[in-house]
C-alpha positions as CSV (number, residue, x, y, z in Angstrom):
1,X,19.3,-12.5,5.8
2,X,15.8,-12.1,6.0
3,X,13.4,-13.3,3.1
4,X,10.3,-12.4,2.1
5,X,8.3,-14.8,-0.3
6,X,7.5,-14.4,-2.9
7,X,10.6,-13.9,-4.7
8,X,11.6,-12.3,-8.3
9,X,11.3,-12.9,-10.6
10,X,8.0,-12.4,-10.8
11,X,5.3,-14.2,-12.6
12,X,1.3,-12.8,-12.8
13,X,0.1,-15.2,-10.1
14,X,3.6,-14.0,-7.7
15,X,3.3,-10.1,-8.4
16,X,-0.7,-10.6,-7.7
17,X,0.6,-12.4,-4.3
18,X,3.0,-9.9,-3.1
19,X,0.2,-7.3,-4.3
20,X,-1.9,-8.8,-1.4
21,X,0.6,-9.6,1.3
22,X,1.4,-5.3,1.0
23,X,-2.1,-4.6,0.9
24,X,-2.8,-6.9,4.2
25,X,0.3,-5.3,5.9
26,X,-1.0,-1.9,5.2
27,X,-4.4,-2.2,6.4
28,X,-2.9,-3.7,9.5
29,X,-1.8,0.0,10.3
30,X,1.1,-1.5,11.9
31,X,4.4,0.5,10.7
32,X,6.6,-1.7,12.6
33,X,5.7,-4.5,11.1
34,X,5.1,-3.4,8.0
35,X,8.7,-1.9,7.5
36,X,9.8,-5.3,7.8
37,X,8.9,-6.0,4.3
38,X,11.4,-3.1,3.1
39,X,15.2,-3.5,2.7
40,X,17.0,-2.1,5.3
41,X,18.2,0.8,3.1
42,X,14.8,1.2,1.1
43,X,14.0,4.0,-0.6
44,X,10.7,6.0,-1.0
45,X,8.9,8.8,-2.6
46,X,5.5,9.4,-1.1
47,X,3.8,12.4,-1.9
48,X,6.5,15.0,-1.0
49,X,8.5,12.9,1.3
50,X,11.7,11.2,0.2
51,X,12.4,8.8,3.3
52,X,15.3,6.7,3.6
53,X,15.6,3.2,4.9
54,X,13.4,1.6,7.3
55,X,13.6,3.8,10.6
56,X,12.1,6.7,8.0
57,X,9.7,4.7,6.8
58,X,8.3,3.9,9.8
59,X,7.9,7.9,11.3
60,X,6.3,8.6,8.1
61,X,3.6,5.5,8.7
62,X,3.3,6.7,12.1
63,X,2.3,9.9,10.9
64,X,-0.1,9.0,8.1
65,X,-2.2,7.2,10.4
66,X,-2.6,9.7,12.9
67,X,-4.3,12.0,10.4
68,X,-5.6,8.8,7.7
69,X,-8.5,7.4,10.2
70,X,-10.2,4.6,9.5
71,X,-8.0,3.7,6.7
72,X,-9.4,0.8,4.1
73,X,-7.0,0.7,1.3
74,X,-7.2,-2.2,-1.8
75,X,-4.2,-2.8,-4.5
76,X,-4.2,-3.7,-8.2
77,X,-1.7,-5.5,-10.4
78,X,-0.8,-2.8,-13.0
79,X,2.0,-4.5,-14.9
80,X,5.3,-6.3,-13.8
81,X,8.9,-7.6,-14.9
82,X,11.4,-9.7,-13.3
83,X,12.2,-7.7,-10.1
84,X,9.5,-4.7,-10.4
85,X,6.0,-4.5,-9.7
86,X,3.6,-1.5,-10.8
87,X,0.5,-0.7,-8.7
88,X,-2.7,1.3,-8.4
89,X,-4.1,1.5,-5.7
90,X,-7.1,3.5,-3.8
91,X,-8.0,3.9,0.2
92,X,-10.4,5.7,1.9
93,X,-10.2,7.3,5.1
94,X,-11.6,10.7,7.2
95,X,-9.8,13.4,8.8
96,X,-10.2,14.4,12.4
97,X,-13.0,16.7,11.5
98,X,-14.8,13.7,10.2
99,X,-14.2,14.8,6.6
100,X,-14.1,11.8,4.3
101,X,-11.7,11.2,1.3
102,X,-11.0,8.3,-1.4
103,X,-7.2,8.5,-2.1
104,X,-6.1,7.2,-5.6
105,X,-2.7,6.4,-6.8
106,X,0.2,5.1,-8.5
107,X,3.4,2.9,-7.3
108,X,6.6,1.7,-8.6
109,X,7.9,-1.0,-6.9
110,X,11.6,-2.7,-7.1
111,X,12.7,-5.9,-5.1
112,X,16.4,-7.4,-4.1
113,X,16.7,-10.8,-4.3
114,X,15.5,-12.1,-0.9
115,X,11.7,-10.0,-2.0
116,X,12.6,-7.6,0.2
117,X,11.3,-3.9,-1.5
118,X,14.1,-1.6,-2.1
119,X,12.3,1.1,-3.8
120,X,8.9,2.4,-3.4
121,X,7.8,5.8,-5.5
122,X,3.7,6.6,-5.2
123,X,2.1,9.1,-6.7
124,X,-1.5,9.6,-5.0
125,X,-4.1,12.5,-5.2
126,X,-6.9,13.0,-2.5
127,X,-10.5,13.6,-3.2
128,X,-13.2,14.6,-0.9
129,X,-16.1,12.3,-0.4
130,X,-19.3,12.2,1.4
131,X,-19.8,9.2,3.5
132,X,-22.7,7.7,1.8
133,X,-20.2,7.6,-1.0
134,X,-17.9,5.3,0.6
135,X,-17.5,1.8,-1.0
136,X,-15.2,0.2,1.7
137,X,-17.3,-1.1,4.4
138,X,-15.4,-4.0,5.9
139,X,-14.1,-4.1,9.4
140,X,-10.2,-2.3,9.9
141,X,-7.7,-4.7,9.1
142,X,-7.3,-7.4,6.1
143,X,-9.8,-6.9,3.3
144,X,-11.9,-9.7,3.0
145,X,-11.5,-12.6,0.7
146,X,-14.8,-12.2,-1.2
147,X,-15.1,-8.2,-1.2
148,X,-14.7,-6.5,-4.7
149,X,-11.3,-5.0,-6.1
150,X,-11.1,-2.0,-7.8
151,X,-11.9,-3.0,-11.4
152,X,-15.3,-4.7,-9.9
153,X,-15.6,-1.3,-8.4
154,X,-15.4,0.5,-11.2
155,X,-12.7,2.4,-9.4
């Protein structure tokens, strides 16, 4: 069976870890590999969308990031306890039409034993920004070391 380090229980410096290996996955914008951190049988609620198990997962990835362009996204420890983590979280991205938006949100987060995620429920709500108002800047992919988290920006 596949493992997926760090492991629950959790401790601050091992939830802030796993915090960054999701973020880093998801900025990859690469849903095959980031399904690979759920369970095989994992369990979401994103938005309106209840998928089920990796293969799910995955279409719904593929589908975010064909209408989430230029996605930037950073994660924050919210609180944790033995095998669950709790997030917030904000990314920003445009539309097609080149209209830009900061997305903020919530998620609940439950790991098996091998720190593989069996449960993910987000709660996130859009909201229109112009592009000077953008505060993600970095080239796609992993968010630099030394760039600023949320609380530094006031987000």
């Amino acid at each position: 069976m596949d493992t997926r380090p760090p492991l629950p229980p959790f401790t601050r410096e091992t939830a802030i870890q796993k915090i960054r290996l999701a973020e880093d996955g998801w900025n990859s914008r690469d849903p095959a590999r980031i399904v690979l951190a759920y369970s095989p049988d994992t369990k979401w609620r994103n938005r309106a969308e209840f998928p089920q198990g990796r293969a799910e997962a995955q279409a719904l990835l593929e589908r975010k990031w064909t209408r989430e362009l230029d996605y930037r996204l950073i994660k924050e420890l919210w609180a944790f306890e033995g095998n669950r983590i709790a997030v917030r979280f904000v990314y920003e991205w445009h539309d097609d039409a080149g209209n830009w938006f900061r997305s903020h949100g919530n998620e609940n987060w439950e790991f098996d034993a091998q720190g593989l995620m069996t449960h993910r429920h987000a709660s996130i709500n859009d909201q229109p920004i112009k592009a000077a108002d953008r505060k993600f800047h970095w080239p796609l992919g992993r968010r630099p070391d030394d760039h600023a988290g949320l609380s530094e920006l006031g987000l």
